[in-house]
Structure formats: structure tokens, C-alpha cells
N, C-alpha and C positions, 0 to 999 in steps of 0.2 A: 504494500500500500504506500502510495507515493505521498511526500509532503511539500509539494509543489505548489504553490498560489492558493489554495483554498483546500491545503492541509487541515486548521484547526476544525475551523467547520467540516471538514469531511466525517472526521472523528466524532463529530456530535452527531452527527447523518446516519453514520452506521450506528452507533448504540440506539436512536429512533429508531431504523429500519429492523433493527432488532425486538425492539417494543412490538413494531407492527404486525411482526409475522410468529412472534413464542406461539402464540393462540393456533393459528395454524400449523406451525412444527408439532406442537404437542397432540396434537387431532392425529399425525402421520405417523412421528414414531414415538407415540408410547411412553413408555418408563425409558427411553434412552434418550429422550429430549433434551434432560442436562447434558449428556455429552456432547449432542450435536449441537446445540445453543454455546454452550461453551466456545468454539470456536468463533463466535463474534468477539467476544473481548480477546481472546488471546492474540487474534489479528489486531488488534487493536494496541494489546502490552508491547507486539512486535513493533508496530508500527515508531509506538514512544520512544521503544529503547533506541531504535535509531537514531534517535535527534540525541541522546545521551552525552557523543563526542561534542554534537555544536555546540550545545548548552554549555557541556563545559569549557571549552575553550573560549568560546564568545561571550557568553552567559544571557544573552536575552536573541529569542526570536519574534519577531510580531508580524503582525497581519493581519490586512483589514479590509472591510465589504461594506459601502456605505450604504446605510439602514435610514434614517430619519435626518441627512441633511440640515433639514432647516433648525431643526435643535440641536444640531450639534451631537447626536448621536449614531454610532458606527457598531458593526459588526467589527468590534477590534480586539486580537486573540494574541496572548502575551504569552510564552513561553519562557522561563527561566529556571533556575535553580529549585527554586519554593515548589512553583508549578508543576513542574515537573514530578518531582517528589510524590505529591499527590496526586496525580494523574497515574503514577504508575501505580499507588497504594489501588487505588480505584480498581483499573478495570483488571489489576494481578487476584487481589482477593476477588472482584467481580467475579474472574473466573472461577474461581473455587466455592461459591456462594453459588453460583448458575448450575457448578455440577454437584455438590450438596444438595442445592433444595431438587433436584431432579430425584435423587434418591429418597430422598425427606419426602415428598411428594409421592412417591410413585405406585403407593394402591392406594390413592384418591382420584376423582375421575377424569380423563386429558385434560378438562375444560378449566380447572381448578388449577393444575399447572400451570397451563400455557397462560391463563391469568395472573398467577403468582408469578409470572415470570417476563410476562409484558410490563408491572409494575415496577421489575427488578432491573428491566435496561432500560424504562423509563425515568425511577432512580439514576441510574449509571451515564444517562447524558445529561439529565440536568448538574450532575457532581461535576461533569467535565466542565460543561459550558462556566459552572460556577468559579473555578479555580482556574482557568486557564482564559477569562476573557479581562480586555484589558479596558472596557469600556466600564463603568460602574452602574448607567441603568441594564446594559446587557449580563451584567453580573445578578443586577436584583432580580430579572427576570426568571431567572437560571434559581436564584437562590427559593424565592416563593415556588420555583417548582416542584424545590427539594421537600417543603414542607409538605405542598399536595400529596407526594409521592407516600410523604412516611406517613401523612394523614392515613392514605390507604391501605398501608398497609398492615399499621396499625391493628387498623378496625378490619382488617381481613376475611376473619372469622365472625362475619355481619350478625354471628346467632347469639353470639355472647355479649351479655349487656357491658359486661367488664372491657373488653375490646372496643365498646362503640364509646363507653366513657373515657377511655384513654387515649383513644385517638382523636375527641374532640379537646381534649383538654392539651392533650401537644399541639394540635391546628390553634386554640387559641393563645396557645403562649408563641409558637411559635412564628407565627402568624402577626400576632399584632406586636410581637417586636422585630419582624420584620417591616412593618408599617413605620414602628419609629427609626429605623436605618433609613428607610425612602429616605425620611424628612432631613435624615442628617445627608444625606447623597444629594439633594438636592441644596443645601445650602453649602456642599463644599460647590458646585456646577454653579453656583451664583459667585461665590467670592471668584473663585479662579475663571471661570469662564470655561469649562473644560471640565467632561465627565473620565479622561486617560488616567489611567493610574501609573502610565509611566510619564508622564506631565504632569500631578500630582506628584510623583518621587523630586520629582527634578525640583519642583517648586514648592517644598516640603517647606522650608524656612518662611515663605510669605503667606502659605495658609496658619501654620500656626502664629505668624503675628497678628491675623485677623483679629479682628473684636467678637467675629464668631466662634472663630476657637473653640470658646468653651462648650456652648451648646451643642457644637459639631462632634465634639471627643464626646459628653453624656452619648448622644443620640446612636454614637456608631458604639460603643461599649454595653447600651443596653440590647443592641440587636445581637450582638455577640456573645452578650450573656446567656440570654435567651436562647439560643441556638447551643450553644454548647454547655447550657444545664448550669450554670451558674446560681451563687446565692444570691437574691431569695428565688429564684426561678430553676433550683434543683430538680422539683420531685416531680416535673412531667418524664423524667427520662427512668427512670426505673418502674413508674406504672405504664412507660409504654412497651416492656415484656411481654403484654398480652399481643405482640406481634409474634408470628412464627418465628423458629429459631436461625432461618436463613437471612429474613432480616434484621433482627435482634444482632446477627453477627457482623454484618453490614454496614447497617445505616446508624445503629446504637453502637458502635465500636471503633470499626473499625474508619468510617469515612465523615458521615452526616452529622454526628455530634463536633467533631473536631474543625467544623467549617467556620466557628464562631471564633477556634483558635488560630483558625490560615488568618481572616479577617484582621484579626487585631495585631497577630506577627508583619500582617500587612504595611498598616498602618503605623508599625511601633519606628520605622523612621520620621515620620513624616510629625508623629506629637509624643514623642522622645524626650524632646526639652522644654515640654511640660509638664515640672513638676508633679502635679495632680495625678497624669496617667502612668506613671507609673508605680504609684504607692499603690492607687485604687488599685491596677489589679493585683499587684504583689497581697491587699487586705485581704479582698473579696476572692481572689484563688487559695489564702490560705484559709477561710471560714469556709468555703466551699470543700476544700479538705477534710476538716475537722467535723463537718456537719456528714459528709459523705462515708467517712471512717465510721463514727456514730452508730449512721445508718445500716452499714455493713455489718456492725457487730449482732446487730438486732435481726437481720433480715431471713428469712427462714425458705424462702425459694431459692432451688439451684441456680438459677439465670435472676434473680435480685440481686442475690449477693455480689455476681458478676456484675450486675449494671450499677450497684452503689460504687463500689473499684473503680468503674468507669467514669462516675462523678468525678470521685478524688483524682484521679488520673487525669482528666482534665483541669481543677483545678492545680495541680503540677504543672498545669502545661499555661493554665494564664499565669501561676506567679512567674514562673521562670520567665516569660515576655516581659513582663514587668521589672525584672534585674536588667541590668547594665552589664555591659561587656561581650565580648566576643565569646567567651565559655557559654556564655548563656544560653547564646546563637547557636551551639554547636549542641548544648544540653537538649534545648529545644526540638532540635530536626531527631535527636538523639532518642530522645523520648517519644516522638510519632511513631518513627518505624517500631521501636521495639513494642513499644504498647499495640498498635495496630498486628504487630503479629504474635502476638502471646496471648492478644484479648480476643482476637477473633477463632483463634484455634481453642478457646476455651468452650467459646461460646459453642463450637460445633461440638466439643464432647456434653456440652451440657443437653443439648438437643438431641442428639444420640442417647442420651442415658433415656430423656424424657420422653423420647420416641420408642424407646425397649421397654419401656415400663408405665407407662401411662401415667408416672408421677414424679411433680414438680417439687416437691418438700424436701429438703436434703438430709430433715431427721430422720427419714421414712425411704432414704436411699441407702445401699449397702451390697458389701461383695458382686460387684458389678465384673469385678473383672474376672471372675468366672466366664461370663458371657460376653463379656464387650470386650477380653483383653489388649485389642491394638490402638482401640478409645483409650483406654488406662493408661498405658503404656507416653501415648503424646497428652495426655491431659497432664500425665506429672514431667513431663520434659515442659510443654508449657507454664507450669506452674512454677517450674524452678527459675525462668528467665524472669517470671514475672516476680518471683521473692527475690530477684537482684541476686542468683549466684553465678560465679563461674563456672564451664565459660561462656556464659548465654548473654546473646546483646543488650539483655535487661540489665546483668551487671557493669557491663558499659556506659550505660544511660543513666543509673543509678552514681555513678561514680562521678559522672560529670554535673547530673543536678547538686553534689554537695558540692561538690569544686565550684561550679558557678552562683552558690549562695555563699560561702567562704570569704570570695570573690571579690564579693558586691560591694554597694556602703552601705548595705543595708546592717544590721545590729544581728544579732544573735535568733531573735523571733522566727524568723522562718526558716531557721536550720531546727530548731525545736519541732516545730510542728513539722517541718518533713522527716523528722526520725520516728514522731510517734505515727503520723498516718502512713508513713512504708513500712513500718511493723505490723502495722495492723494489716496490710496489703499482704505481709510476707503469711502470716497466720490466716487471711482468706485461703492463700493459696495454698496452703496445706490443708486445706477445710478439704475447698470441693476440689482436691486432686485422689487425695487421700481415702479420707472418712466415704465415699459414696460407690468406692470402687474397692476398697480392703478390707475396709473395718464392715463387722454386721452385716456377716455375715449370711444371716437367717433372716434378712428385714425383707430381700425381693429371690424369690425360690423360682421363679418363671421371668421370661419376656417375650413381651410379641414380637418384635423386632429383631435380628443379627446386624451384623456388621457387615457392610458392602461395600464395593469398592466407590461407589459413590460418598458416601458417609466416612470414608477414612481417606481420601484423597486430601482435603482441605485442611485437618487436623495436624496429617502426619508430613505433610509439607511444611506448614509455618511453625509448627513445635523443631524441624531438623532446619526451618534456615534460621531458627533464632540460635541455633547450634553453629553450625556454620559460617554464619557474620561475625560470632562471637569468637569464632577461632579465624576467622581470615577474616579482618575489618578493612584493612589497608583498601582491597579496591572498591569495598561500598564508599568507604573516606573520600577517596580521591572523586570519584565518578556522581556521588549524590550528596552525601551528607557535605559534604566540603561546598561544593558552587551550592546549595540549598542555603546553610547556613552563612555563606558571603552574603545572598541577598538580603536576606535580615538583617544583618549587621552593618548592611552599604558600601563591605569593605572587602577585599580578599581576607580570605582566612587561611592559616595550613592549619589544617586541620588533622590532630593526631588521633585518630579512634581507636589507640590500641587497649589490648584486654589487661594488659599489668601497668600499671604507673609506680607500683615500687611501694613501700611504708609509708605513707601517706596519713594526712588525717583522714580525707574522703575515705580511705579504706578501712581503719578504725571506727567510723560511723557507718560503712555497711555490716560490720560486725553485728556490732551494737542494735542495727534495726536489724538482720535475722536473728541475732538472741532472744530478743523483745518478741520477735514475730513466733517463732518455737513455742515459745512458754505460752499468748495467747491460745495458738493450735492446741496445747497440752491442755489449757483449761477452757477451752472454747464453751464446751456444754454449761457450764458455769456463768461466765461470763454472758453467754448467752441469752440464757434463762433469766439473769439478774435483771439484763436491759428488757427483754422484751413483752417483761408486764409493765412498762413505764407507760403509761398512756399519753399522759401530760406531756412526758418529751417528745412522745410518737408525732401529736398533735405540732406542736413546738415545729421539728424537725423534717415533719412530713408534709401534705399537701394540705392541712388545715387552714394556713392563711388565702389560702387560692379559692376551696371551698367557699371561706367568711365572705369573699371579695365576691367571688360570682353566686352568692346568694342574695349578698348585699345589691347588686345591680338588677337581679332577678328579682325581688321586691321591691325595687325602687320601678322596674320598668310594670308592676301589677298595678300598683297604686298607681302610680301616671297612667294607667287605660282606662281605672276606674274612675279616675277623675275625666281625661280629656276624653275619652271613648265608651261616653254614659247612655248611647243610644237616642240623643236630646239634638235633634236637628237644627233647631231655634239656638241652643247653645254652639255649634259647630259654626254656624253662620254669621252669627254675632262677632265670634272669633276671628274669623277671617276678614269679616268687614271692619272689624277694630284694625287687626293688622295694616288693612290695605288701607286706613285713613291716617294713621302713624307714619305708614312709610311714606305716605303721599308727603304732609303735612311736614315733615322732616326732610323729604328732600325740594321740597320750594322754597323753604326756610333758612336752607344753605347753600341753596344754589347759590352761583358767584353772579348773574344778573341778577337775584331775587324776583321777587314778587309787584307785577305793576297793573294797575286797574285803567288807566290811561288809555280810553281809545284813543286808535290812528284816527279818528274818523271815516268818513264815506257816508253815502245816502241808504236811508234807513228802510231795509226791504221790507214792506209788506205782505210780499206772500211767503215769506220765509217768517212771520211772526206770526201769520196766520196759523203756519203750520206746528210752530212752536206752540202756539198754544189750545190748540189741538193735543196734543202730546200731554202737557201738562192736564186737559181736562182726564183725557184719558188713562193716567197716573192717576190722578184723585178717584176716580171713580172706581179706580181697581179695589182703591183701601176699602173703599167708605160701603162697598156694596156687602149685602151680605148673600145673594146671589150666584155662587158659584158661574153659571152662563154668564151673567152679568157680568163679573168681574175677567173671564177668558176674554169676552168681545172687546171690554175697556184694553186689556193687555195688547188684541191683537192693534187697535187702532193707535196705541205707541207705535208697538211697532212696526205699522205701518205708514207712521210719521215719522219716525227716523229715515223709513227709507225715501220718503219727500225729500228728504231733507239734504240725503245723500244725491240726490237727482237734480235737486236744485245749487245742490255746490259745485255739480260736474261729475260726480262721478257713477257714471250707471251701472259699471261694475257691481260695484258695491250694492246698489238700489236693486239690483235684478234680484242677487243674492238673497237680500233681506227679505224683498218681495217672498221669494222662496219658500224660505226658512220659515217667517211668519204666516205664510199659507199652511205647511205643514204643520207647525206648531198648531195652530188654532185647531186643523182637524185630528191633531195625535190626542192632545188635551182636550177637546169633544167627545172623541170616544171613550176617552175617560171618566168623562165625568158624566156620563151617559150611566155607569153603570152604578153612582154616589146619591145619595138624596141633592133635591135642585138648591137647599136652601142649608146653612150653616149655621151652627154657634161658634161664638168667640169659644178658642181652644186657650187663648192665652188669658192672664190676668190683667187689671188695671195695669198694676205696675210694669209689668212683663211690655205691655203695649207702647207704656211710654217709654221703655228702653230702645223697643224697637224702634221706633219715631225718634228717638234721640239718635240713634245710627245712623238712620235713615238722612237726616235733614244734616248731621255732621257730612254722610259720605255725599250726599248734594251739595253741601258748601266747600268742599275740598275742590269736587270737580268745576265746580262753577270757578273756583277763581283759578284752578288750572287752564284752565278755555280760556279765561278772559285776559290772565297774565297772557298765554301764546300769543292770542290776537291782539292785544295791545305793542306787542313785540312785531318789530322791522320783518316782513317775510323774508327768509333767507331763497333765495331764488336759487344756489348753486346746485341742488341735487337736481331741480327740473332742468336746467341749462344742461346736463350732463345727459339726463336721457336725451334732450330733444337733439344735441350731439353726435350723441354715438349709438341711435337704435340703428339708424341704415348703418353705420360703417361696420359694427361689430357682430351685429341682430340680422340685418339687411333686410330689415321691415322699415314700411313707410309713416305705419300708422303706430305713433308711439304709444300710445294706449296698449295695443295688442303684444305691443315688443316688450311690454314693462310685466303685462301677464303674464306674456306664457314661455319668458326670455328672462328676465329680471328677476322676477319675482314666481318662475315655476313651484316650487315647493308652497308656495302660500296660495297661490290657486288652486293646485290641486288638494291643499287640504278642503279647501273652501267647496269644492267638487266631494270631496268625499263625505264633509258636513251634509250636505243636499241628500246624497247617496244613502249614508247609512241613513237619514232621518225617513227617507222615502222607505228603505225597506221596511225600518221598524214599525211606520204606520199601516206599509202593506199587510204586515205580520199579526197589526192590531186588528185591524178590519176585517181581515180575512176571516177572522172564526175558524170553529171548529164547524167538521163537515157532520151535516147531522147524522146520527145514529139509526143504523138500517133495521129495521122491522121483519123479523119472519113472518113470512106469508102463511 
């Protein structure tokens, strides 16, 4: 696959084209759809690693296909160090997710698949378009499509109420702080003139001296929050496990949560040197830590426990953006890859187990590796990279997040709390590697499920390259982590990823957190148990305040209907006519000519006052009647004074129309009231009446001195000097009337045509009746 001119986009074509056609692969072949699906991203992995040499040696490729012009936005696809990165996380584990859920899948029925798996490359190009586009609304586009995508799949499992609540409550967190990213995307596009993010790098120094600045760094930090499960926006990412375990390994691991971390590594040159942003996340990534560790200790599902990890793991990855220095940078890219391949090879042995045994509890899982031994086997090789030992690239990653807090100017603080929440990580990870597959035996004696090459393809790949990087780091160094990490830090890096740095303190502190992590694992049931009758901290820690918040809006939107939506039409009306005499009232008030009563003069028409007051009788008569016929015929003879009126100022357009309109009306409302008694009682009260009459006689005085201000006012002759101009040269009609219909003003004609239309049907419809009812002879 070539990367020639309309390379990036091509890549986003194929994993769509991918989208398009799962549903159809899966109808054809079956239970081996994963493998044959598989082959779009793999083409796709290949494609990337090609560009591997440019990147590094050049370090930025772009390209671009102009989109929206006139705003200033492009189809503009940025390839670098960072990007790349993720681009290969993508569609490498894609693959391995494509050919898992194919097995995961495969005695459920084609249609189910090819579903679950059109979701799964329609994931997989909005991830690309999102990391690898260098425009910022073609980014947000990409980004809101990531949410749709996990919205779906999410809620998957459309039978379970638990899935449709978790998948709404990630669509609305993560959803509406992608709305507050727009707004910050839009106010960097106003200060700079320019939605490029590599014109944005360049000009990094003059946005952050903006005055906007500040509102711009809130705006893009909450959207990032959000997205990558941040405090207080933690706990949609562990209630959304009720997705399948192929995306749970996916979108919650390995790729979709960590988009709010590309985002802000993004950005970490550009508001670097303000202050603010980088304490904030260094705070809010280590509460998010410490809240997530917490939550970990408590958590009682095999794939919870894993998606709390996952919190904490990302808050590692916002503090560490948040330090200073080039270790940081290097800590940083350090920590994706290994957590993306330890976390997502977890996730597929956790889905394996849950898939041989129908249960999700991990108190109630046990001697698994009877049955599942080559699950077991890469769940504790992943487990060990992920408790930071040698020689697995977790312990690499692990060495250089202390070196890069060490480092910092930061104080002591969050070398603390990253000893106690990677302990606590190190003791997960001997939870569910361990206790679900060794320990107990006697807890699961059956399982529906074995082990197949689909379901150990994905596992025992990323458990052996977290072995492998870990012992040969040099060319991942050189080839990704090294130009990844320049681009974050703005600067070349040499970057050393090797697995010994020697007596170190960093290596004294990973001691120290597997010590800490063992002894957890040794008293886990203990600990356990203590936390997870705390309700108060559940509440506290869990998804309580989100709850308060959308209960709170959800009673406040009950009482607002039972006020404004009381069924009281005379109130609905009142309303609106209030409105429309405020806004009128208010905008003559400040108009910059104001308000002038002043005729121009001229000679005073007679039959245009005749007809006016016509109008007027015909308005009194409507009120004062009690007459139902009476008061229709008073309405129609307005309104067929207006259309005099219209006839008599020039324009018969309009008069035809009215004509119309008012013909129709009078007989729709005829037959209406055809089937009502002829005669009425007041419905309203005294007082009620005179509110009415109080509206009434206000929205008649607003408009009256609206009119007479206009007409008092100089005619502005220029827009009619313009048609009588340019109907023949543009229209190449003679008669400008006809050239302003149905040339100028087409859209407002033919609504005017479709008013007539539908009112004509609707009285046809009235009139017609029912046909009478047939008699047996």
C-alpha cells in the first residue's frame, strides 16, 4: 500500500471500507471472519511501519486535501514521532482484537459478529483520523466519532439495562467534554487565525501570551480529562466493562482512553510555560491515582479490577506530562507502549476466563489453569511486566517514571504516591494472574469454552513482546520511542531505553513498590473485604456525584415542564407574545437611529384609510362577538384587508397569496366550527381578559411605532436599485417582479407555494368525510 499524495486519508478509507463490509465477511465465512478481517489492519500496520525510516530521520510528514476553504479548514494529516506511535498501537493491537473477538464471537450468530466488528474498524479509523490529523476541527470530528463508536459498543448487549446505563453515561461525559474542547478549539482558530497544529507548534509562544490562554488551557484539559477518565470524571471508564471483552481490551486500554493523554502531551509544548498547566495535571493525575488505586482495592470483577489499573495508569501518564524535562518525555512514550501491551493482553485473558466460565467475580474464579493453561501461562508473563519486573518493558517504564519525578522541581509528593499506587498495581497483578488461574482450586470444576487459536493469538503475542522489548530495547529506542519522545519535548532526544541503569535510587524504589505490592497480594482477601463494605467511600469514590448531578438536572428539567408545559394554551401564548414585545421594545430602544414618529409627509390616501379601517372594525368585532360564525367572518374581512392593503402598496404577490390563504382559512375554520355549538361562553376570567387586552394593545403599540418609526425614516432605495440592475444581466428576466420570485427570493416562494399546498390538502382532508358505511342487503 503506497503512501503517495493521499496516503493518510487512504489509511482512514481502508479501516471505513473495513467497517463496511465485517457484516458481509461475516454472513461468508463464518467463525473465521476474525482471521480474514484481520488482514485489513495488518495491511495497514505494514503500511505504517514503512514510513518508520522517514519519520525518523525527518521526523514530520504532512498532507493535505482542502475541505472547507472558506474557514480555513483542511483535510490536513500530520505524521510524526507521537503519531506514529499511536497509529501503530492502533491498528497492531486492532489486529489482535479483530482476530480475538472473531473467536470470542464465534457461536453467536454471523450477524452479531460482522456487527461487533463493523463497530470495531469503525473505532479503528476514527482513532487514526484522531491522532494523525493535523487540522484541529478534522481532529474533533474524528474525536466525537471515537465517543459514538464506544457509545456502541458499550451498550452492545442492547438486553442489558447495565450496558445501556453505561454506555449513556460514557456518551454523556464523554461527549459533553468533548463539546467543551470545541469551544476551546475554536478560541485557539480565533486568536491564531489557524486551526494547524503544526502552526500552532510553531506559534506556541504567542498563543500562550494570549489573554485567552487561560480559558483555552481549562477548556482543552477538561476535554482531556474526560476522555481519559480523569478526577472527578473517573468512574464512566470502569462501569463501561459492561462492553465485550474485545473492546474493553481496545478502546478501554489499550487506545481510546489514552486519546485525552496524546491531546495534552500535544499541547504540553505549546502551555509548558504556564505555570498553572502543569501543576494541574501533575495534582489531578496524582488524585486520579490514588482514587483509582482505592478503587482497585475494592473492586470485585475480573475486568474492574483491570479497568481501575487502567485509571491509575493513566493518571501516570497525565502526571508524568505534567513534569518537566526530557526523562519525562521519554517516561511518557515509555509508559504507553508498555501499559498498552501488558493491559490489553490482560484484558484478553480476563475475557477468556469469562468466556470458559460464565463468570465475572474473581472470588468465584479459580484453578483455571487446568483448563485454560496457555491463558495462564501469558496472563502471569503479562502480569509481571505490568508489576515493573525484569526483564519486561514495564520494568523499563517503571524505572524511568521514578527517574523522571526524581528529576523534576517538583518536591517529594508524587514520588510518594507513585510508590504506593504501583504497589498497589504490583498486588493487582498478582491478584488476577495468580488467585483465578492457581489458587481454588474447587471454585470452577467445568467450562464451556477451551482455548483456541483465536483467543491465544492476542495474549501470547503482547505478554512475549513485552519480553522481548524488554530484552532488546535498543531498536524500539532508536526507531519509536526516541523521535516519539523528541516530539514532546520539541527537542532531539538520545534516548537510552536500556533494561539495567546500575544501583540507582529509581531501582531501590522499584524494590520497594514490589515489596509493598507482594504483601498487598499476600493479604489481598483482607484488605479486600475491609474496603468493600465502605459504602460512604464507594459513594465518595464512585459514580455518586455524576448520579446527584444528572438527577439534579433531571428534576430540575420535570418541574420546568410542569410549570412551562401545563397544557394552558392562553399561558403558552401570553409567553410568547410577552417575549416578542420585549425583544421588539428593546431592540428600537437601542437601535443606533432610534425611535422617530416624524412623518416625511405626502398626500393623505383615502382609500388606503378606508381600508384600514375596515381592518380595524373587523378586529373589534372579532373580540366583542360572542358568535363563533361571527367572529370567523370579522377575522376573514382583516384578513382580507390586509391583502387590500398589500394590493394597494404594489405588491400583488403578496395580495394573491393572502387572498388564498384567507379563502382557505375561512373554509378550514367553517368546517370546524360546523361541528361546535354556534354560540360561546367566556372561557377566560375578568382578570385573565384584561391581561389579555393588556398584551394585546402593548403588542399593537410596539408595532404601531415600529411602522411609523420605518416610515418616518428616509427610504433606503439601494436594494431596489440592485434588482432593477441586475435581474436581466444575472436572472435574464425583464420583468423584475418575477426575477425577485422565483430568482431572488426562490426558497421564500416556494414556501409561500407550499403554505397554499398543504393548507389546500388539509381542508380537502377536512371536507372530504368519511365515506358512509355500507349496508347489507
Amino acid at each position: 500500500m503506497g503512501f503517495q499524495g493521499f496516503e493518510f486519508p487512504g489509511v482512514i478509507a481502508v479501516a471505513l471500507l473495513g467497517a463496511l463490509v465485517a457484516r458481509t465477511a461475516a454472513m461468508v465465512f463464518g467463525r473465521h471472519t476474525g482471521w480474514v478481517m484481520s488482514l485489513v489492519p495488518v495491511m495497514l500496520l505494514a503500511a505504517l511501519l514503512r514510513r518508520v525510516p522517514a519519520v525518523a530521520d525527518s521526523g514530520v510528514v504532512l498532507t493535505s486535501i482542502p475541505w472547507v476553504p472558506s474557514l480555513g479548514v483542511e483535510f490536513s494529516f500530520r505524521l510524526d514521532g507521537f503519531s506514529l506511535l499511536f497509529a501503530l498501537l492502533i491498528t497492531g493491537i486492532g489486529t489482535l482484537v479483530v482476530i480475538y473477538a472473531g473467536a470470542y464471537f464465534s457461536q453467536k450468530p454471523r450477524d452479531q459478529i460482522g456487527r461487533f466488528l463493523g463497530l470495531i474498524f469503525l473505532f479503528m479509523a476514527a482513532m487514526l483520523g484522531t491522532v494523525l490529523a493535523d487540522d484541529l476541527i478534522v481532529m474533533f470530528v474524528f474525536w466525537e466519532l471515537t465517543s459514538l463508536t464506544s457509545f456502541m459498543l458499550i451498550g452492545f448487549n442492547s438486553g442489558s439495562a447495565g450496558a445501556r446505563k453505561a454506555a449513556l453515561q460514557s456518551l454523556l461525559v464523554t461527549g459533553g467534554g468533548g463539546l467543551v474542547l470545541f469551544a476551546g478549539i475554536l478560541l485557539i482558530g480565533i486568536n491564531l487565525g489557524t486551526f494547524s497544529v503544526t502552526e500552532i507548534l510553531a506559534r506556541s509562544d504567542e498563543l500562550a501570551a494570549s489573554s485567552w490562554s487561560g480559558p483555552i488551557v481549562i477548556l482543552i484539559m477538561i476535554g482531556a480529562f474526560t476522555k481519559s477518565a480523569q478526577v472527578p470524571f473517573h468512574f464512566w471508564l470502569p462501569n463501561a466493562m459492561e462492553a465485550p471483552t474485545p473492546a474493553s481490551a481496545y478502546l478501554h486500554s489499550a487506545t481510546m482512553v489514552k486519546l485525552g493523554v496524546f491531546l495534552l502531551a500535544r499541547f504540553d509544548q505549546v502551555f509548558a510555560e504556564l505555570p498553572a498547566f502543569g501543576t494541574t495535571l501533575v495534582v489531578v493525575g496524582s488524585l486520579t491515582m490514588l482514587v483509582a488505586a482505592f478503587q482497585a482495592l475494592r473492586a470485585e470483577g475480573f475486568k474492574a479490577v483491570l479497568a481501575q489499573s487502567t485509571v491509575a495508569s493513566l493518571g501516570i501518564l497525565v502526571m508524568l506530562i505534567g513534569l518537566n524535562g526530557e526523562i519525562a518525555a521519554v517516561a511518557t512514550v515509555g509508559f504507553i507502549v508498555a501499559h498498552a501491551f501488558y493491559k490489553a493482553a490482560l484484558f484478553f485473558c480476563a475475557g477468556t476466563a469469562i468466556h470458559a466460565t460464565g463468570q465475572t467475580s474473581l472470588r468465584k474464579l479459580g484453578g483455571l489453569s487446568r483448563f485454560l493453561p496457555v491463558t495462564a501461562v501469558a496472563a502471569v508473563l503479562a502480569s509481571l511486566s505490568m508489576a515493573g519486573l525484569p526483564p519486561f518493558v514495564g520494568f523499563i517504564s517503571k524505572e524511568y517514571l521514578f527517574e523522571a519525578q526524581l528529576t523534576s522541581d517538583w518536591n517529594v509528593v508524587p514520588v510518594v504516591v507513585a510508590v504506593m499506587v504501583n504497589a498497589v498495581m504490583v498486588g493487582v497483578a498478582g491478584v488476577v494472574s495468580i488467585r483465578p488461574f492457581y489458587f481454588g482450586s474447587k471454585r470452577v470444576t467445568e467450562v464451556h469454552h477451551g482455548e483456541t487459536p483465536g483467543l491465544l493469538a492476542g495474549p501470547l503475542i503482547l505478554a512475549s513482546a513485552g519480553i522481548l522489548i524488554g530484552l532488546f530495547p535498543d531498536a524500539l529506542a532508536r526507531t519509536l520511542i526516541g523521535p516519539a519522545a523528541s516530539q514532546l519535548y520539541g527537542e532531539p532526544i538520545d534516548v537510552s531505553f536500556a533494561l539495567w541503569h546500575g544501583l540507582t535510587p529509581m531501582l531501590a524504589l522499584s524494590v520497594l513498590v514490589v515489596t509493598i505490592g507482594v504483601l498487598i497480594a499476600i493479604f489481598w482477601d483482607k484488605i479486600h473485604g475491609g474496603l468493600r463494605h465502605r459504602k460512604l467511600l464507594a459513594e465518595a469514590f464512585g459514580d455518586g456525584g455524576y448520579r446527584w448531578v444528572l438527577g439534579a438536572i433531571l428534576g430540575f428539567a420535570r418541574r420546568s415542564t410542569r410549570v412551562l408545559q401545563n397544557g394552558d394554551q392562553h399561558r403558552y401564548t401570553a409567553v410568547v407574545v410577552s417575549a416578542v414585545i420585549m425583544g421588539l421594545a428593546i431592540g428600537m430602544l437601542s437601535g443606533a437611529t432610534g425611535v422617530s414618529l416624524v412623518p416625511t409627509g405626502g398626500p393623505l390616501r383615502w382609500p388606503l384609510v378606508i381600508v384600514l379601517a375596515l381592518s380595524v372594525f373587523g378586529a373589534l368585532a372579532t373580540i366583542t362577538s360572542r358568535s363563533l360564525i361571527a367572529s370567523l367572518v370579522s377575522v376573514g374581512v382583516t384578513g382580507f384587508a390586509v391583502a387590500v392593503v398589500f394590493m394597494l402598496n404594489g405588491a400583488p404577490d403578496l395580495a394573491l397569496t393572502q387572498f388564498a390563504v384567507e379563502t382557505l382559512l375561512v373554509v378550514l375554520l367553517t368546517a370546524i366550527l360546523l361541528r361546535l355549538p354556534a354560540r360561546r361562553r367566556h372561557s377566560r376570567t375578568s382578570s385573565e381578559r384584561q391581561g389579555d387586552a393588556l398584551l394585546a394593545f402593548g403588542f399593537a403599540g410596539v408595532m404601531f411605532v415600529a411602522i411609523a418609526s420605518m416610515t418616518a425614516a428616509p427610504i433606503d432605495l439601494r436594494l431596489s436599485e440592485y434588482f432593477g440592475q441586475t435581474s436581466y444581466l444575472e436572472a435574464h428576466g425583464r420583468n423584475v417582479v418575477n426575477v425577485i420570485l422565483v430568482d431572488y427570493r426562490a426558497i421564500d416562494t416556494l414556501g409561500e407555494i407550499a403554505v397554499v399546498v398543504f393548507a389546500t390538502l388539509a381542508v380537502w382532508a377536512l371536507l372530504r368525510g368519511a365515506a358512509p358505511a355500507r349496508t347489507k342487503g
